[in-house]
C-alpha positions as CSV (number, residue, x, y, z in Angstrom):
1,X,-44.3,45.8,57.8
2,X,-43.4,49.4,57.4
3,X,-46.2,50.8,59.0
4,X,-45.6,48.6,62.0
5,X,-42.1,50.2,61.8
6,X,-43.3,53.5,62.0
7,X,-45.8,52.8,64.7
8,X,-43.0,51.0,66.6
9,X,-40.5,54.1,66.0
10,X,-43.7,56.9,67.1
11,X,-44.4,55.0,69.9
12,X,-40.3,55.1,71.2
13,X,-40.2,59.0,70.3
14,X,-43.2,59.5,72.1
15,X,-42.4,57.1,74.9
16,X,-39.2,59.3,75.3
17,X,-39.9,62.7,75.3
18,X,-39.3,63.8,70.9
19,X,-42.4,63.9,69.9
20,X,-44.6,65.4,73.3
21,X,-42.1,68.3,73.4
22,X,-42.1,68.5,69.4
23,X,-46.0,68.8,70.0
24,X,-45.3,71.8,72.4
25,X,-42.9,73.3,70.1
26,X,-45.4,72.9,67.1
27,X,-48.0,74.9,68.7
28,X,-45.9,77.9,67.2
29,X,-46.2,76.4,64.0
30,X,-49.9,76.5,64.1
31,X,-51.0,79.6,64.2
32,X,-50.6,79.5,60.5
33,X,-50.1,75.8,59.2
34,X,-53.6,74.8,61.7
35,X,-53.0,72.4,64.1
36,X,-53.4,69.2,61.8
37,X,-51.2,70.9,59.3
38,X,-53.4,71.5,56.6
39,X,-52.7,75.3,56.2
40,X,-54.8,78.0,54.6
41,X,-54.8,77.3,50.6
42,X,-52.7,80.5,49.0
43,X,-52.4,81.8,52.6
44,X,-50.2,79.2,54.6
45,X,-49.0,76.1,52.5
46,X,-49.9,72.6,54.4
47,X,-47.5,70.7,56.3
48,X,-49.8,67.6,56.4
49,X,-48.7,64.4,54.2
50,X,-45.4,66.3,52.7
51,X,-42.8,66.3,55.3
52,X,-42.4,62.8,55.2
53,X,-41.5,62.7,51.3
54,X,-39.2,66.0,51.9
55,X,-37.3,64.0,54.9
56,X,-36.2,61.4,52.3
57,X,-33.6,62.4,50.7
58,X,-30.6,64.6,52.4
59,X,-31.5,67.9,50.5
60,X,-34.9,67.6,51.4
61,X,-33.7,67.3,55.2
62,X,-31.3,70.0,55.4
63,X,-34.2,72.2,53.5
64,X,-36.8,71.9,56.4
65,X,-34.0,72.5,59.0
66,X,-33.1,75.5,57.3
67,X,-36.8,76.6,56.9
68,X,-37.0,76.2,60.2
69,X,-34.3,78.0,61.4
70,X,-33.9,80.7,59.0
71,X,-37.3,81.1,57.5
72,X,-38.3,81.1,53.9
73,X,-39.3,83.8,51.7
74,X,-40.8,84.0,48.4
75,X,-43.0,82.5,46.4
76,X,-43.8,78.5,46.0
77,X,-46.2,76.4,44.7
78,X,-47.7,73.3,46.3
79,X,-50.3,71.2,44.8
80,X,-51.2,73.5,42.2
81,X,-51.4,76.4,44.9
82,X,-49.3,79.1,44.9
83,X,-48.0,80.8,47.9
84,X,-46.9,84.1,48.5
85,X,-44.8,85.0,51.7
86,X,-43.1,84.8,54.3
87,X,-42.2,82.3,57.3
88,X,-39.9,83.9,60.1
89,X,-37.1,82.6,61.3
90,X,-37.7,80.5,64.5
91,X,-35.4,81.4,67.6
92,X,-35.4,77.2,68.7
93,X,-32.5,75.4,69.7
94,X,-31.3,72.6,67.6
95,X,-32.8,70.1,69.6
96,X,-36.6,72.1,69.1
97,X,-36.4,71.7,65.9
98,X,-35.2,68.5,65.5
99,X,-38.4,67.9,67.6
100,X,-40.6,69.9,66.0
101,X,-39.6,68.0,62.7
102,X,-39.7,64.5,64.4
103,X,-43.5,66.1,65.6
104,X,-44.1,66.8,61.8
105,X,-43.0,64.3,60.3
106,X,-44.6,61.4,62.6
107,X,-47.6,62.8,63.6
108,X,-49.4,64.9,60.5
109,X,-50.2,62.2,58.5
110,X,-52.9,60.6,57.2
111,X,-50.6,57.1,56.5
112,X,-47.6,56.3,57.5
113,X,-46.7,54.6,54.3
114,X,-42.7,55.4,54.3
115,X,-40.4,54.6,56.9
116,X,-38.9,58.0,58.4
117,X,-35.4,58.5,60.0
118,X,-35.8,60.6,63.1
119,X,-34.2,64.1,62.9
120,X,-31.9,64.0,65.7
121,X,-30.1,67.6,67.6
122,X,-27.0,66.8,66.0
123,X,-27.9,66.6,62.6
124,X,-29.7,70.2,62.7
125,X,-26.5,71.5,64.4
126,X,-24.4,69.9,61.7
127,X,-26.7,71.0,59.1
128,X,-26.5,75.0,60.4
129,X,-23.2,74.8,60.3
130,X,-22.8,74.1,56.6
131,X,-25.3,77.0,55.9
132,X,-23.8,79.7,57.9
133,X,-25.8,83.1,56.9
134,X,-29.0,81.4,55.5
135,X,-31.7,83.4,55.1
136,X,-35.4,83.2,53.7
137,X,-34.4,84.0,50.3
138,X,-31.3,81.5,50.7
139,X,-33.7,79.0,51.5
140,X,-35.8,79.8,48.9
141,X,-32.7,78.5,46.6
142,X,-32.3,75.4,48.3
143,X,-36.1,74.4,47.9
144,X,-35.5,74.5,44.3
145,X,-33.2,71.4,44.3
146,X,-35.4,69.0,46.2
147,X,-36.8,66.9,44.5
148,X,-41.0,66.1,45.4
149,X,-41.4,69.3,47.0
């Protein structure tokens, strides 16, 4: 039933525009994640089957937002691999990211086993407002309270 959820919600984002233009936007993205999101081990972490655990719970959400708009620096481990680094800030609109995430979230799996809200433009606005002046290294901080991650 979930999955038939998901495949019902993918089909509606694509049908209308979210996920072909997150697709565009994503092709920033990867340079370095790869374009099925399974990064370079200790070089790039993967994006692949995570983001959908991260965009579960509201700190998860407002951490890829903020990773995506103000970049992440410093070290993290992910599966036992530890990455060293640093992810630039990326000059998108709130609505490009909220596709790019929606693009992420939907698309780089292997299952779709949990059911995913959709980021939408006005919750990545709302979100960058709360974290005026976040940085890689402030985002750094925030990764440490999510949960999964």
């Amino acid at each position: 039933m979930i999955r038939a959820l998901a495949i019902v919600l993918a089909i509606a984002l694509i049908g209308s525009g979210v996920m072909a233009d997150g697709k565009a936007v994503y092709q920033r993205c990867a340079s370095c994640h790869l374009a099925a999101g399974e990064g370079i081990p200790a070089v790039f972490p993967p994006l692949k089957d995570r983001m959908r655990a991260i965009s579960q719970s509201v700190e998860g959400r407002a951490y890829m937002i903020m990773a995506v708009s103000s970049g992440l620096m410093g070290s993290i481990n992910i599966q036992g691999t530890s990455y060293m680094g640093v992810m630039p800030a990326q000059n998108l609109s709130a609505n490009e990211v909220a596709e790019v995430l929606n693009y992420v979230s939907f698309s780089l799996v292997s299952t779709a086993s949990e059911q995913v809200k959709p980021f939408t433009e006005q919750e990545v606005q709302a979100i960058r407002d709360e974290y005026p002046g976040a940085n890689g290294q402030s985002v750094a901080m925030m990764r440490k309270i999510v949960n999964g991650i």
